[in-house]
N, C-alpha and C positions, 0 to 999 in steps of 0.2 A: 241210477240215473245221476250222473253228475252235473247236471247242468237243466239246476230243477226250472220247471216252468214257473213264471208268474202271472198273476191278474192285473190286469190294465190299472186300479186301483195303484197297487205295488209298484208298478212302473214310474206312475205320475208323482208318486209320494218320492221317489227315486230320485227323479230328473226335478222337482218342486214343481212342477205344470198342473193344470185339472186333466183330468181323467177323460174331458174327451176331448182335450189335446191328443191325450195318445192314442184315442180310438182313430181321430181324426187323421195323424200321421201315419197309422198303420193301415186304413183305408186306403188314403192317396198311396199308398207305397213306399213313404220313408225309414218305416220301421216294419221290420218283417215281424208277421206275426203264423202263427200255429190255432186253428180251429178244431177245438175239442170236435170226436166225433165225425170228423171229414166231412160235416157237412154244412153247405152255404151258410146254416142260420147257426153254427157251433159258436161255442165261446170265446172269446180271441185269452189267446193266451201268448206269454213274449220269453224265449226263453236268455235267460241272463246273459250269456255269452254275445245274444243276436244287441242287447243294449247296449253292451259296454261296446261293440262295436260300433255301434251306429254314433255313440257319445263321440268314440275317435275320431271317425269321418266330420262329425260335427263341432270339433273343436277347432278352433283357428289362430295362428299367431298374430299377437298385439297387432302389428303393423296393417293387419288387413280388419279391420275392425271400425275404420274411420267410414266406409262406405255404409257399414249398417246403421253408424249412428246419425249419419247423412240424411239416411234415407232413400226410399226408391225415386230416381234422378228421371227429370221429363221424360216424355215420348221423343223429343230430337235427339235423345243419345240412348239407344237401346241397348248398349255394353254396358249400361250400369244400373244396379238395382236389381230390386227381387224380381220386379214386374207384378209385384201384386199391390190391389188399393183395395181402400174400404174395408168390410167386415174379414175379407179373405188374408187378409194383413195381420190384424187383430186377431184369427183365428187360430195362426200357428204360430202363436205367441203369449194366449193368455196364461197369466202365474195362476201359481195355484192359490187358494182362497184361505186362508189359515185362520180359525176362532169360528 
């Protein structure tokens, strides 16, 4: 197997985020994951290839950058921002916790 699996752990320490940052991301759908075992309650597991991908999808040039440090923009202009408030904001964004 060239393109070994990892643990959600492995991932987060990867990317610097906590660990259920990436469960959380691989739930919603942003990062595909692999469940030991095929089944519902299996282990989510990520394999390398599916992250560095998603890093690339995830990466953005400087110039588009000003809107995230903006911030998500009222409800009168719905073209800009994430669309997310409160804890769901915070969510898929917490760092990871170091010491």
């Amino acid at each position: 197997m060239n393109d070994p699996l990892l643990k959600a752990r492995e991932v987060a320490d990867l990317l610097g985020v906590e660990m259920g940052t990436v469960v959380d991301w691989a739930l919603d759908g942003k990062l595909p994951f692999v469940r030991l075992g095929g089944t519902p309650r299996g282990r989510l597991r990520f394999r390398r290839s599916d992250v560095e991908e998603a890093i690339q999808r995830w990466t953005r040039a400087p110039d588009t950058l000003s809107d995230d440090i903006q911030g998500p923009a009222s409800t009168s202009d719905p073209g800009r921002g994430n669309g997310k408030v409160g804890s769901d904001a915070r969510r898929s964004i917490r760092p990871a916790r170091h010491g």
